[in-house]
C-alpha positions in Angstrom: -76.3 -193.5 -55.8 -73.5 -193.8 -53.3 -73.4 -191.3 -50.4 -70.3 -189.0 -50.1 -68.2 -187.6 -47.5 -66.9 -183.7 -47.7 -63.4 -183.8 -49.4 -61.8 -182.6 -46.8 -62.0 -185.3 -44.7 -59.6 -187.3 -46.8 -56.6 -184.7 -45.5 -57.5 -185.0 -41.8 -54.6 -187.1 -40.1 -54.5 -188.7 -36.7 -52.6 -189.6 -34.0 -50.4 -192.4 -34.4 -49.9 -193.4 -31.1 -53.4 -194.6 -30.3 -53.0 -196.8 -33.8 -50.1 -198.3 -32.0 -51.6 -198.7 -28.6 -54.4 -200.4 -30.2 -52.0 -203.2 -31.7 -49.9 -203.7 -28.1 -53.2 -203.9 -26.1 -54.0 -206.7 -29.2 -50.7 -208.7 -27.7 -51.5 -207.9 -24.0 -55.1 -209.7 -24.6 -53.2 -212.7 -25.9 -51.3 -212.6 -22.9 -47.8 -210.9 -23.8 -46.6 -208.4 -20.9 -46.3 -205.0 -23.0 -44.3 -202.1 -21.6 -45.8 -199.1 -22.7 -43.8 -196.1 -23.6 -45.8 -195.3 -26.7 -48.5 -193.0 -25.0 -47.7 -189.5 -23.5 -49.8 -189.2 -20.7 -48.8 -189.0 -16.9 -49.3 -192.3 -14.8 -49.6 -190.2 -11.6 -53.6 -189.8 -10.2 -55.8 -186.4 -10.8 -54.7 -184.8 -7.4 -57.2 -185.4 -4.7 -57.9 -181.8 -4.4 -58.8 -181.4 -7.6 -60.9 -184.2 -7.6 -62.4 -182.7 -4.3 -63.8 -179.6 -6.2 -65.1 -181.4 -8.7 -67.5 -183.9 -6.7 -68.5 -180.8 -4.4 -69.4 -179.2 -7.5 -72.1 -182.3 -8.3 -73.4 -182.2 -5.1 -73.8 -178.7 -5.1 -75.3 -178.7 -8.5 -73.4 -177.3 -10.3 -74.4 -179.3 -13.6 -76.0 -176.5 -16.4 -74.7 -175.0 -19.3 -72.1 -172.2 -18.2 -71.2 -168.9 -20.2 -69.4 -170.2 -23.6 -66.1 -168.5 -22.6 -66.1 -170.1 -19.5 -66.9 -169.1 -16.0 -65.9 -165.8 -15.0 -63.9 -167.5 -12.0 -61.7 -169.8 -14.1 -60.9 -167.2 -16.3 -60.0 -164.6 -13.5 -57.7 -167.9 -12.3 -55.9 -168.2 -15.2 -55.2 -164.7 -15.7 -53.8 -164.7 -11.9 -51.5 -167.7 -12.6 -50.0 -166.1 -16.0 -49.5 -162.8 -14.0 -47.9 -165.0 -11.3 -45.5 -166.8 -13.4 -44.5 -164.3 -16.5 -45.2 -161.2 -14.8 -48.0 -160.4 -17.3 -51.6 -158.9 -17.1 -54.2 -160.2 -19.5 -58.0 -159.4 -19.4 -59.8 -162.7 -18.5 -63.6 -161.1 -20.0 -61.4 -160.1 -23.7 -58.3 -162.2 -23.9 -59.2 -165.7 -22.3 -61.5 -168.7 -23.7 -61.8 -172.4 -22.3 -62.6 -175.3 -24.2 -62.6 -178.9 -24.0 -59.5 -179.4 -23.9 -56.1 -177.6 -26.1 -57.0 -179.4 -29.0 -60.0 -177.5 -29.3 -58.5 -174.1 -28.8 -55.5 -175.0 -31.4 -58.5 -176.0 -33.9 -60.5 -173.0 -33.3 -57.6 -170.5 -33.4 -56.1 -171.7 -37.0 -59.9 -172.1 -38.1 -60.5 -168.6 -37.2 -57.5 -167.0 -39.1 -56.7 -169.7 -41.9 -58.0 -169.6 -45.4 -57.3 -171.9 -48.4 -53.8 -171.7 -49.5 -52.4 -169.5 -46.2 -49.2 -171.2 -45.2 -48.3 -172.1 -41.9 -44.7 -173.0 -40.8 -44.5 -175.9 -38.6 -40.6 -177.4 -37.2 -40.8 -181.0 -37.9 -40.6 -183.5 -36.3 -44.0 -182.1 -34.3 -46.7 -183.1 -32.7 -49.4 -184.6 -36.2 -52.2 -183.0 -34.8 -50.8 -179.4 -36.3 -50.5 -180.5 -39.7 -53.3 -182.5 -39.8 -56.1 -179.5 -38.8 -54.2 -177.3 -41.6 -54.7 -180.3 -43.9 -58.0 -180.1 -43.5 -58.3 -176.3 -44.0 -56.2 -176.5 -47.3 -54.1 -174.3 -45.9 -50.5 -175.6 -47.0 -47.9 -176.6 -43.4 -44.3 -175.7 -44.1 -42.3 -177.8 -42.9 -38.3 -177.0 -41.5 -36.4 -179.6 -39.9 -35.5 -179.1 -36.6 -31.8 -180.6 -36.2 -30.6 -182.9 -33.7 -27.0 -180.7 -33.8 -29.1 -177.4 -32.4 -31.1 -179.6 -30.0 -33.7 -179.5 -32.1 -34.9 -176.5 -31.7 -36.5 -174.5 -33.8 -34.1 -171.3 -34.9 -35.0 -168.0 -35.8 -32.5 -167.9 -38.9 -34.5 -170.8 -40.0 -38.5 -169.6 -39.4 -37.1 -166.2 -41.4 -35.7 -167.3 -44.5 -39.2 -169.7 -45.2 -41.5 -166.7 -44.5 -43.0 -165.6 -47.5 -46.1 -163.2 -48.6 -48.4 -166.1 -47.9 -47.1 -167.1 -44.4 -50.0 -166.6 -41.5 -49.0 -168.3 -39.1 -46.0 -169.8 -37.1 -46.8 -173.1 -35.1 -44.2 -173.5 -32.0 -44.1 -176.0 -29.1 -42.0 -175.6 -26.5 -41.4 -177.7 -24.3 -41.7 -179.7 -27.6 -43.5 -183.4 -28.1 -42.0 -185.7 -29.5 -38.0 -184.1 -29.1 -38.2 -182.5 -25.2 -36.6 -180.0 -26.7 -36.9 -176.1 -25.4 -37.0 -173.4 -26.9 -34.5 -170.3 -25.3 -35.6 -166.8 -24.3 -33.4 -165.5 -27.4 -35.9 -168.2 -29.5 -39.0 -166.6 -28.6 -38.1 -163.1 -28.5 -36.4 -163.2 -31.9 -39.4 -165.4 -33.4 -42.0 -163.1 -31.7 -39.9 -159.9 -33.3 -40.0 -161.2 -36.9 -43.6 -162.2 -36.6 -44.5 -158.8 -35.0 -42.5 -156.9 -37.8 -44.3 -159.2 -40.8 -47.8 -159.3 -39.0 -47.7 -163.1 -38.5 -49.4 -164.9 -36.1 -47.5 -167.4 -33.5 -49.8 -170.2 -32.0 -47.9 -171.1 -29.0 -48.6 -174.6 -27.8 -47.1 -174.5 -24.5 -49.1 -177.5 -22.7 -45.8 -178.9 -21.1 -45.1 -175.4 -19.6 -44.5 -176.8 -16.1 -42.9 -180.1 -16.9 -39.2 -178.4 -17.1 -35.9 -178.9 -15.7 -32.5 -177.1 -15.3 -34.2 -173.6 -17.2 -36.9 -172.0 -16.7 -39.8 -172.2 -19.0 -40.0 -168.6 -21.0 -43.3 -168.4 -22.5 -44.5 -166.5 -25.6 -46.7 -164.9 -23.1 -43.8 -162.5 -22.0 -43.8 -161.2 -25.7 -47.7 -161.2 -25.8 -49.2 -159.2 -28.6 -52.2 -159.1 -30.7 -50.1 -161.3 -32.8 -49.4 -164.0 -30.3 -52.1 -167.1 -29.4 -51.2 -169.0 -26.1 -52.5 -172.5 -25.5 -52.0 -174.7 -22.5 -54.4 -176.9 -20.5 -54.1 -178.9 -17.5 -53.8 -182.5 -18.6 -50.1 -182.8 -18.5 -49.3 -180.2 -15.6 -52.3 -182.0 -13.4 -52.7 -185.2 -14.4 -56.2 -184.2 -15.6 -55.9 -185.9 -19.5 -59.6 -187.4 -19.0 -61.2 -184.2 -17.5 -60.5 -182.3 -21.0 -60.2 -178.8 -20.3 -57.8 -176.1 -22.3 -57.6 -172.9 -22.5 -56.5 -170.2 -24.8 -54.9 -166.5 -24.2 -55.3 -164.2 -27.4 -56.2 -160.5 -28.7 -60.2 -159.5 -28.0 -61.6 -160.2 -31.6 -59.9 -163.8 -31.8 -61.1 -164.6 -28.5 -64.9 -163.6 -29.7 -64.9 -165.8 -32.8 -63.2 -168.6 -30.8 -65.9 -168.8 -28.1 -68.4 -168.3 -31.6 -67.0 -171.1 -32.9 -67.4 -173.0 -29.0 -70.9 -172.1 -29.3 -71.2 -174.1 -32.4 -69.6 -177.1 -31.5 -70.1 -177.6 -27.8 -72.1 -174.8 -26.3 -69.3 -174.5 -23.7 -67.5 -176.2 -21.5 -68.6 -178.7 -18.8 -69.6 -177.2 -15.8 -68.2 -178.9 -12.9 -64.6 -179.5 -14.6 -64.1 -176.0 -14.8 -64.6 -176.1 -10.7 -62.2 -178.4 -10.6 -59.9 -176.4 -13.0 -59.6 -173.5 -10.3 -58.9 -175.8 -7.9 -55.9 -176.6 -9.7 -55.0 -173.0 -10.1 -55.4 -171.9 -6.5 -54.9 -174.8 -4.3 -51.2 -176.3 -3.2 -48.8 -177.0 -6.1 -46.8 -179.3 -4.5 -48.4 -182.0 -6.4 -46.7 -180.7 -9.9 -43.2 -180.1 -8.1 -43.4 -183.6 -6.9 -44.3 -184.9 -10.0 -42.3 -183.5 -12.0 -39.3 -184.5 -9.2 -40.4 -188.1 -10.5 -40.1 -187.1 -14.1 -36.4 -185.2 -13.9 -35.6 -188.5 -12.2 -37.2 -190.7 -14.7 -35.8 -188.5 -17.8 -32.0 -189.0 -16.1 -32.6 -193.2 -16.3 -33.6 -193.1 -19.2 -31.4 -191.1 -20.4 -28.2 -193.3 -19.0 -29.7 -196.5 -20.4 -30.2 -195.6 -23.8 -26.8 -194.0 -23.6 -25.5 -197.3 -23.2 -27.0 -199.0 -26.0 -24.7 -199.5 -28.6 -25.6 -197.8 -31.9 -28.1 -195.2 -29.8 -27.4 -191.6 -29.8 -29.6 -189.6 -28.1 -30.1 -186.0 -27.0 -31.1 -185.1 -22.9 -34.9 -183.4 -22.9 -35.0 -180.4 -21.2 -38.7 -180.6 -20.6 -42.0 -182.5 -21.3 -42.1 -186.2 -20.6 -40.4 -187.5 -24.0 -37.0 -188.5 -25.3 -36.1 -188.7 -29.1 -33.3 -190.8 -29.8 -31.2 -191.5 -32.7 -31.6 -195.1 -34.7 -30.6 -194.7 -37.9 -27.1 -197.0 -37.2 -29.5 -199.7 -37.6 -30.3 -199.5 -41.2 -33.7 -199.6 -40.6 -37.0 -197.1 -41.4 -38.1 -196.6 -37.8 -41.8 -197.6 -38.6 -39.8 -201.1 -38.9 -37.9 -201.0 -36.0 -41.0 -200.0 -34.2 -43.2 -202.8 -34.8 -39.7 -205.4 -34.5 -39.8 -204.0 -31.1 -43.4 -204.7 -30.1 -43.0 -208.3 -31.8 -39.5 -209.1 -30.7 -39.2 -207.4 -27.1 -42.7 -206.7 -26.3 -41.9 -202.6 -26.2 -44.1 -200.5 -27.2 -42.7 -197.4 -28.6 -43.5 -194.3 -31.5 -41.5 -194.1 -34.7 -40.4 -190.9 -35.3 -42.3 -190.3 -38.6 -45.4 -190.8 -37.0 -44.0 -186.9 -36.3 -43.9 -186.0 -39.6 -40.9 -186.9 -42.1 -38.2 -185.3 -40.8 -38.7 -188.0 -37.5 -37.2 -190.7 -39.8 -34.6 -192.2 -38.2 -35.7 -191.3 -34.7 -37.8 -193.0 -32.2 -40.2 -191.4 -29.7 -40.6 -192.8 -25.7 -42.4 -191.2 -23.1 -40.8 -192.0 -19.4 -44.6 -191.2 -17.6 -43.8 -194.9 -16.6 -42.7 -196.3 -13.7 -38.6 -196.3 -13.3 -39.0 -200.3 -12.9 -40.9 -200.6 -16.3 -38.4 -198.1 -17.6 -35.4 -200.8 -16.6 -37.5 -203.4 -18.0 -38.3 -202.5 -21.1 -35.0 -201.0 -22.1 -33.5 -203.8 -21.0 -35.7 -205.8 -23.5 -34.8 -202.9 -26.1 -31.2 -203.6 -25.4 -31.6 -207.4 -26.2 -33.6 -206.9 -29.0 -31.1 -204.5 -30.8 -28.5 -206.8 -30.0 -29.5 -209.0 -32.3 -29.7 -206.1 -35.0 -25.8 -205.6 -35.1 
């Protein structure tokens, strides 16, 4: 008799981009010189004062299990940095739980609220990890394009007329992976006011909060509610993707059944991480203004260069670490363009529909690489599609 696996594990997705690192670190090993823009994670070092607290943390002992929300300190932290930047007080023993990272908390939240059948709109393209946990909870995603011509954003015209009697739960990102779009204060407020008005959840994944440029970030948080779930982390603001540590901000009885859930799972987070987490919080932020001085002038070069490819039209990010341009003059599916760039110009990029359908004709780079790798490798691109015309 053979042995079976629960059902539901045929609808969990993953992430392409590690499929796709997998296959360039293949080349590098037979000695090709990849450049990676495939991967969204910062290239800068954990900040040494972040580092600091940690280590002190292990000498000091501070090893054991810690309370399955997370340690009172962190939490008060947090709840001092959102009332710092949004002007907003939330209750760090009812409204705040840490996990293992944002993953985690996105997880937990729609595992809390979802049942079978719920529906959950989601712009597309979007990060696969959203569609992939409703998947798995037979919950149904739907879907709206986002348009290149609106900056892809996601518009409130469009989340209102696909709301229907079995809508839970609105999915937004902003700043967004893979576009670098953002959404606008009038976005969020009007998005928050349907969802209010038709008792809707919004699970805000706002993990690139502090990775903006020319406007301000306006979070969900300024139109906090019961209704309204926060996540954001400290990977991408603090270089910390290896640490794992997320957090999310939500009303009192989510927030119980979250940290029930943590207790399942993981007990709760790791101890001295979470040390090193308020360090983050409280200590100088002139690490994250000076990277992201390195990413506004990263985003700008790449920007100009793909501008100048012939048959590339592409739309400036306003935040994140990702740019989204237009392929389809190529004639090409961009899964294929994608692997003839890794083969023919040793460039490892995302196609666009590893973001869900609506990517197709789009490819996804991240510029947390170096500006010289940047010139490099869009100088290979530019070759390489050369020969495409």
């Amino acid at each position: 008799m053979g042995l079976k696996l629960a059902s539901s594990m045929s609808r969990l997705g993953t992430e392409t981009a590690f499929e796709v690192l997998a296959l360039a670190r293949e080349m590098e090993y037979k000695g090709f010189k990849i450049i990676h823009f495939e991967i969204g994670e910062p290239d800068f070092d954990t900040p040494s004062h972040i580092k600091d607290a940690a280590v002190e943390a292990l000498k000091s002992g501070f090893t054991h299990y810690t309370p399955s929300q997370g340690i009172r300190e962190l939490r008060e932290a947090i709840a001092e940095k959102v009332r710092d930047d949004y002007g907003v007080d939330v209750d760090p023993n009812r409204n705040i739980v840490v996990m293992p990272g944002a993953k985690p908390c996105i997880f937990a939240a729609m595992l809390a609220i979802l049942d079978p059948g719920d529906e959950v709109i989601i712009p597309s393209p979007a990060y696969p990890i959203y569609e992939s946990i409703i998947n798995f909870l037979d919950a149904k995603p739907v879907l709206i394009p986002v348009r290149e011509e609106d900056e892809f954003r996601l518009t409130v015209d469009a989340v209102a007329e696909n709301i229907t009697s079995r809508t839970r739960m609105i999915v937004v990102n902003t700043p967004c992976n893979p576009t670098g779009s953002m959404l606008s204060p009038g976005d969020v407020k009007g998005i928050a006011e349907i969802a209010r008005e038709r008792g809707i959840y919004v699970l805000a994944d706002e993990v690139y909060s502090k990775i903006v440029f020319e406007h301000p970030h306006y979070s969900f948080l300024e139109e906090f509610d019961d209704n309204v779930i926060v996540v954001d982390g400290f990977s991408k603001t603090y270089a910390m993707t290896g640490w794992r540590l997320g957090y999310a901000i939500a009303n009192s009885m989510l927030i119980e059944y979250m940290t029930k859930l943590q207790i399942n799972i993981v007990s709760c987070p790791v101890a001295f991480v979470q040390k090193a987490a308020i360090a983050a919080l409280r200590g100088p932020q002139d690490c994250v203004k000076s990277m992201v001085e390195e990413y506004r002038s990263r985003r700008d070069l790449i920007y100009d260069l793909l501008r100048r490819i012939d048959g590339i039209r592409v739309i400036k990010p306003k935040g994140a670490f990702y740019i989204f341009p237009n392929i389809s003059s190529y004639g090409m599916k961009s899964l294929n363009l994608m692997k003839y760039l890794l083969a023919e110009a040793k460039v490892a990029v995302l196609h666009g529909t590893a973001f869900g359908q609506y990517g197709e004709g789009y490819l996804r780079l991240s510029y947390a690489l170096s500006k010289e790798e940047i010139i490099e490798g869009l100088r290979r691109m530019r070759d390489a599609l050369e020969k495409l015309r």
